[in-house]
N, C-alpha and C positions, 0 to 999 in steps of 0.2 A: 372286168365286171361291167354290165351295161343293163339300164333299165329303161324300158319305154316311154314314148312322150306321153302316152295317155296315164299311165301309172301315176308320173312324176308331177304332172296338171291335176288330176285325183287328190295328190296327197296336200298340194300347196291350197287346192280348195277348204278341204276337210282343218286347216290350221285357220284358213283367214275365209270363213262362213260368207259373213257380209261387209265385202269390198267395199268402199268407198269410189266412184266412177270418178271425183273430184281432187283426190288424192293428190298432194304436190309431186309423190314416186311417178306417176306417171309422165309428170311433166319432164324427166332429168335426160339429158340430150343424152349422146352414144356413148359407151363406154372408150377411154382412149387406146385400150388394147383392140377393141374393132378398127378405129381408124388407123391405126399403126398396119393394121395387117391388111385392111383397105389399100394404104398408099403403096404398102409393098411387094402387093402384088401386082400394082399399074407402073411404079417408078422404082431403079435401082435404089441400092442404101446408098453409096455416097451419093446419088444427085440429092435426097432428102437431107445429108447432112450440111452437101455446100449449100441450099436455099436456106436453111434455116438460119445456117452462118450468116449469108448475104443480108438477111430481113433483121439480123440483130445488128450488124453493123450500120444498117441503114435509121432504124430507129435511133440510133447514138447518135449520128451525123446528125440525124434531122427530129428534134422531137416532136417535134408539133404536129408533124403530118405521119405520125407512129401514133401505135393503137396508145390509148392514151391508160389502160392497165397493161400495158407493157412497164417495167422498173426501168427509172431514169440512172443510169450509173455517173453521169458525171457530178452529182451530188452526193458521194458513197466518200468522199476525200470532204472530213470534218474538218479540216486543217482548214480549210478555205475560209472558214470562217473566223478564223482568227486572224488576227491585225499581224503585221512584221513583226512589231514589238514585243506583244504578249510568245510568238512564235519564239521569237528570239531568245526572252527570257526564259522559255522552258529549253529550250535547246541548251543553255548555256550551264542547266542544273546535272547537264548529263555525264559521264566521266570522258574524259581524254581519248580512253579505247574504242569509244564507238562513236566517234565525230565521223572519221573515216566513213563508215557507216551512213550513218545518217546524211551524207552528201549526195550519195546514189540514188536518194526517195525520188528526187524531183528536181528542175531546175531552179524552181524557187527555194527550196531546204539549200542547195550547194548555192547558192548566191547566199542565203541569211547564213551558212557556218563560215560562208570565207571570212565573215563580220568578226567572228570570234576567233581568229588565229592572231594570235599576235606577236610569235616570233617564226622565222622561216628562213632557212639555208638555201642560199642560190647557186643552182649547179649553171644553169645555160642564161648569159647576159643578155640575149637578146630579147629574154623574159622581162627584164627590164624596161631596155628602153623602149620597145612598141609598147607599154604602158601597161600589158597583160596583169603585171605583177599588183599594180595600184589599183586595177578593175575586178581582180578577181580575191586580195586581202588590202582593202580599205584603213585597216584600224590597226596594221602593223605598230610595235613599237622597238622589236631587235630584228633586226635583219642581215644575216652573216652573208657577205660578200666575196668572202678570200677564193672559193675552190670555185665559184663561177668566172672570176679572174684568172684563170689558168686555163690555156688550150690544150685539150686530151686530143689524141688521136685512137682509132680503130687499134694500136698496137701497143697502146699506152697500158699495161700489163703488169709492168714492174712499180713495187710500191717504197718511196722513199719518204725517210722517217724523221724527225727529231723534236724537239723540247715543244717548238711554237707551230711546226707545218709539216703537213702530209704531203703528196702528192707521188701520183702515177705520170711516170716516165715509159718513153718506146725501151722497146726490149734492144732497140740497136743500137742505143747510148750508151756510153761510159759514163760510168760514176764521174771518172779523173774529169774529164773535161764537159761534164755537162752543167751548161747554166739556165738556170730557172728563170733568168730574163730573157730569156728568149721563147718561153712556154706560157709568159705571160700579155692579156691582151694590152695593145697600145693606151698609153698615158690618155690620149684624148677621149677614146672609147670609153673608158674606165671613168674620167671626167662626167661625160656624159650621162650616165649614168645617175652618179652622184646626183648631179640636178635635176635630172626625173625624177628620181628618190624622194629629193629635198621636195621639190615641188609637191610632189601626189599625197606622202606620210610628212607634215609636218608634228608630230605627235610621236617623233622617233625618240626613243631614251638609249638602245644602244646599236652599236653599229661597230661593224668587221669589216675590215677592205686591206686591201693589199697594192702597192705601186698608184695612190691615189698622187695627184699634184696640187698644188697650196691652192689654184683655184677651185677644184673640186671642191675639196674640203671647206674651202670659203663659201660655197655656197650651202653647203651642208649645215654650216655654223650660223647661217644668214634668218634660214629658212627653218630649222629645226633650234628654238630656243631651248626646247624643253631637253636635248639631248647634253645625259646624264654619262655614260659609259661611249668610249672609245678605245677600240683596238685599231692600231697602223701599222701592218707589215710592211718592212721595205721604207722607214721611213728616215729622212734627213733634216739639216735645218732648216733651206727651204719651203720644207711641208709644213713645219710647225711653227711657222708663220699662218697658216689657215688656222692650225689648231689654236692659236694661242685667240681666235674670235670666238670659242665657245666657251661665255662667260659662264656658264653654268655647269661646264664638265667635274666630276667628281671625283671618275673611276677611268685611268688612262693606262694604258697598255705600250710602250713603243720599243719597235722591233727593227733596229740597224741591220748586224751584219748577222748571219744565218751561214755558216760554213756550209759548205756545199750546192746551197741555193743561189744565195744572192750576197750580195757586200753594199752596203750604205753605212755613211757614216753620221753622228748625229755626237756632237762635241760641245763645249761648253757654252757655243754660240744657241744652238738649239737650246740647249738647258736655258737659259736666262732669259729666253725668249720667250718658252713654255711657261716658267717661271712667271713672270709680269702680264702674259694674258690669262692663265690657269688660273687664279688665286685660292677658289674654293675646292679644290685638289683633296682627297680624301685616301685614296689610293694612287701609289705611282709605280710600276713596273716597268724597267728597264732592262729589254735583251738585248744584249751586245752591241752597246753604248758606248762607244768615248766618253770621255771627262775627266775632270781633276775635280781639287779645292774649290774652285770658283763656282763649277755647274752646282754642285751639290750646295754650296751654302748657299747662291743665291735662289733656289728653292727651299732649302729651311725658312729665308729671311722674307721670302715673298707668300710662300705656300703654308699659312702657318697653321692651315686645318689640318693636315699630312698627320693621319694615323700611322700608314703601311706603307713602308716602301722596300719595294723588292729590286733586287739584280743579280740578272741570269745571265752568265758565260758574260760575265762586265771586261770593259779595256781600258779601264780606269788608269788613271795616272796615279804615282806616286804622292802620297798625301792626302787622298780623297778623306781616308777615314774620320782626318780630323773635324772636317767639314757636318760630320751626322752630329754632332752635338750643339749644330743651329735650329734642327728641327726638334724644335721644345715639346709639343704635342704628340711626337713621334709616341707609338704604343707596341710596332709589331716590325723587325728590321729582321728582311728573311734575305741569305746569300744560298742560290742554286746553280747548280754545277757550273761555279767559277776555280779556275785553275791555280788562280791565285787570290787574298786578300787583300793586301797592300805591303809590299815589298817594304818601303819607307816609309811608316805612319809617321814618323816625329818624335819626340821628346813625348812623356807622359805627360806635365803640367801641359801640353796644348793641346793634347788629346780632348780633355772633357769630357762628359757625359750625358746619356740623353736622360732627363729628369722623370721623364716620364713613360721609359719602357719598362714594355711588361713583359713581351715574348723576344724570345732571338732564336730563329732556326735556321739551320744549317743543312742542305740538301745536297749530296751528290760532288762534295769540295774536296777541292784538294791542299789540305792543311796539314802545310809539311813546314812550315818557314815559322819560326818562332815569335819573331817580331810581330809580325801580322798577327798569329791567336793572342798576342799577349795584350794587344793595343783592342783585337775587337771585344777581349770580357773586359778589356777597362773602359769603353765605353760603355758597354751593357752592364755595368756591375750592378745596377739597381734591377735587373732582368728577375721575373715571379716565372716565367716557363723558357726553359732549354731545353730544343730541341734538336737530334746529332743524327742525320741520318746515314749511310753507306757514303761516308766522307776517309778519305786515303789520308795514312800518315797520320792520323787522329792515335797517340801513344798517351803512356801513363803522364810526359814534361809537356805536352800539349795541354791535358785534360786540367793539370794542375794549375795551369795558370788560372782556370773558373773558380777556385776557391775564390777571388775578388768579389765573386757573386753571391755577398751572405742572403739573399732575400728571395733565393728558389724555392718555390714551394711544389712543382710540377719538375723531374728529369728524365725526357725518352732519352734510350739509348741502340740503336739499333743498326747492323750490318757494319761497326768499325774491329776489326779481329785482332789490334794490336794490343787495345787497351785490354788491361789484365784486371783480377780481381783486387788487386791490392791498391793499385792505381784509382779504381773506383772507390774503395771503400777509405781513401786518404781524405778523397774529395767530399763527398758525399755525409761524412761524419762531421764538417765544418759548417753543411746547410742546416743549421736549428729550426728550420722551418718547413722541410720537405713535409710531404705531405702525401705525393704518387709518385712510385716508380714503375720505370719497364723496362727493361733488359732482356733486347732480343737479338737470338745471332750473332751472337759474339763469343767466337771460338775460346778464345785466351781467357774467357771468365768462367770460373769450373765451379761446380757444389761442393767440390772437393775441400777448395780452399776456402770457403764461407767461415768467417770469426765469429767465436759467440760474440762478441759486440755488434759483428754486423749482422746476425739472429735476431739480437734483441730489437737493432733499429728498424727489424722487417715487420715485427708485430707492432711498432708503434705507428705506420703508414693508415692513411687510409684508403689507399690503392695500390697494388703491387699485383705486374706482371712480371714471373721471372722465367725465362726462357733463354737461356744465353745458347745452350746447347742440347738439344731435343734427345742426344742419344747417350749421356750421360743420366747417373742414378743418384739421386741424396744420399747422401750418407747415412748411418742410421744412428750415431749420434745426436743427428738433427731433426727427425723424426717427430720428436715430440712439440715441435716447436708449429708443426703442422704446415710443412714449408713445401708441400706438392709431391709430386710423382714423375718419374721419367724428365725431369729437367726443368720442367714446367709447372707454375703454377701462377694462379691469378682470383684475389681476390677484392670484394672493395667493399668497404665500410659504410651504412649507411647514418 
């Protein structure tokens, strides 16, 4: 449909009689759909779209000599105006998951988040020592060292396991003769480090490292007063001559011998040494330790803040046990996967006891030898939580010997299959003071066999997990006692 110019001038007259010559409508420049189709019929589209691009980038570079209503974009980033600090403190509100995040904005954001990392696993050492590590997180206070201490290769594929250390081995070594000191970097290297460390974070509270030497460590001790926690793999006596300079350590870790890894030994020379420089000692963790009597008491008699003290796969001597009842303070004595307890504890009168345990767990043991369970519940006899976990040779004349312990108020029991229901409920009816139980995975204790005595003592709990065996049914005698379903049941009293 098409209508004429004169028709269409007619009818715009006849709407608007008496024009105004003055009118600002007159004044309004070209429409931009004319000039669009002006430029494009003289200049291709892309030349129009690269000038356009070039004249915006050019005003950005330069603004002063850009049309001055052209928009200035490097005032579009509000953030500029905020101080580091104020920046800081709002970044610091933000959650854990989008730190990562937030580092990508700009090189100023990833400079102010490295501020707030303050623990960090080191895979590659060299991160270290050219100083990378102190310029890019300033305000570090844990920093784990062990797996940057180990050299990977391209075939390094196989991954080997156990209690305290991972690590990736080549796939063309034998287990039989492969040794981890030879995967790990040299003593001085590893030194080295340290006193970078020391140097750049003195503000460190904990610290991981592995094959460090007494003077690394000395200067770790030198330079970081405030450091609180230490973990040492690979460590001897030696070493802990450094350690024994960091007056303020609380929470110590040390790691001798590591079957299949590494072998160090660390005997009651170490002990007494750790001992007289450690004193405010709060946690002590020993894996695969030497000692006897001596190491162990003179840490009760030096260390005498010692809540915890752990030992894992120990190579204790003969008679050690007697020695825990110098640590008077002692609240938590946990034994994991050690082979044995103490062959020889002594006479009972020189055994003793610790006055003031509360817990005693047992992890992954091998408690077969009589003497040994009967010496370690006679020094725990004042123990309020026992804990028994997938421990071997744990029977009903083992378990008996805890009756010593009238003042349990907390008993797990879980993965020992020898002990029976009868064994349990001998023991069990002697603590007047239980309070939670749990009974898990334990073949030999059946629903079957449940006493009404020991019915009655499940209702007077005020926590009870019972699961000894998942594919067994309650009896229906029992039923009313409201005692679970399919094996299991778990309730807790508020």
């Amino acid at each position: 449909m098409s209508f004429s110019t004169e028709k269409k001038n007619h009818h715009s007259q006849k709407e608007n009689p008496n024009p105004n010559p003055n009118s600002p409508l007159k004044k309004l420049g070209t429409r931009w759909s004319d000039l669009w189709l002006k430029h494009t019929k003289s200049k291709p589209l892309n030349q129009i779209v690269v000038a356009a691009a070039m004249q915006q980038l050019h005003s950005l570079s330069s603004p002063r000599k850009s049309n001055p209503n052209f928009p200035n974009f490097s005032i579009i980033d509000q953030t500029l105006l905020l101080s580091d600090e104020i920046l800081l403190n709002i970044l610091s509100k933000l959650p854990d998951s989008q730190r990562n995040v937030n580092s990508l904005v700009c090189k100023r954001w990833l400079n102010l988040q490295g501020r707030l990392v303050r623990s960090i696993r080191i895979r590659d050492w060299n991160f270290v020592l050219s100083g990378r590590l102190i310029y890019r997180f300033p305000n570090l206070n844990h920093v784990d060292l062990i797996h940057g201490s180990l050299i990977l290769t391209q075939s390094s594929n196989i991954l080997m396991s156990s209690n305290v250390l991972n690590m990736y081995i080549d796939s063309g070594s034998s287990p039989n003769w492969f040794n981890c000191e030879e995967n790990m970097l040299p003593v001085e290297v590893i030194d080295n480090g340290l006193v970078a460390l020391a140097n750049g974070c003195p503000n460190l509270r904990r610290v991981q490292v592995i094959g460090a030497s007494e003077m690394g460590l000395l200067s770790l001790a030198e330079e970081c007063s405030t450091l609180q926690e230490l973990e040492l793999q690979k460590c001897s006596d030696n070493v802990l001559r450094g350690i024994a300079a960091c007056g303020n350590l609380q929470i110590l870790k040390l790691v001798g011998n590591v079957e299949g890894f590494y072998g160090s030994v660390v005997s009651d020379i170490g002990l007494t040494i750790l001992a007289q420089g450690c004193k405010r000692l709060v946690k002590l963790e020993l894996c695969g330790c030497e000692g006897s009597f001596d190491g162990i008491k003179a840490i009760g008699k030096c260390c005498q803040m010692l809540e915890e003290l752990t030992l894992c796969d120990h190579r204790m001597d003969d008679g050690w046990m007697a020695a825990v009842s110098y640590c008077e303070n002692l609240k938590t004595l946990r034994l994991q996967s050690c082979k044995k307890i103490d062959l020889n504890p002594g006479l009972d009168e020189y055994l003793g006891s610790c006055p003031a345990l509360e817990r005693l767990h047992l992890l992954k043991c091998q408690l077969r030898d009589k003497k040994s369970v009967s010496a370690l519940f006679s020094v725990c006899r004042v123990a309020r939580e026992i804990i028994i976990q997938d421990c071997w040779g744990f029977d009903n004349g083992m378990f008996g010997f805890a009756t010593v312990c009238r003042r349990v108020k907390l008993f797990y029991l879980e993965g020992c299959s020898l002990l029976t229901t009868e064994g349990l409920e001998s023991v069990i009816h002697s603590w007047k003071e239980l309070q939670s139980l749990r009974v898990v995975s334990c073949k030999h204790i059946k629903d079957s066999e449940i006493s009404p005595s020991l019915a009655t003592l499940f209702t007077t709990l005020k926590e009870l997990k019972w699961r000894p065996d998942t594919k067994s049914l309650l009896p229906s005698s029992l039923v009313g006692i409201a005692m679970g379903k399919k094996g299991g049941k778990f309730f807790k009293r508020t």
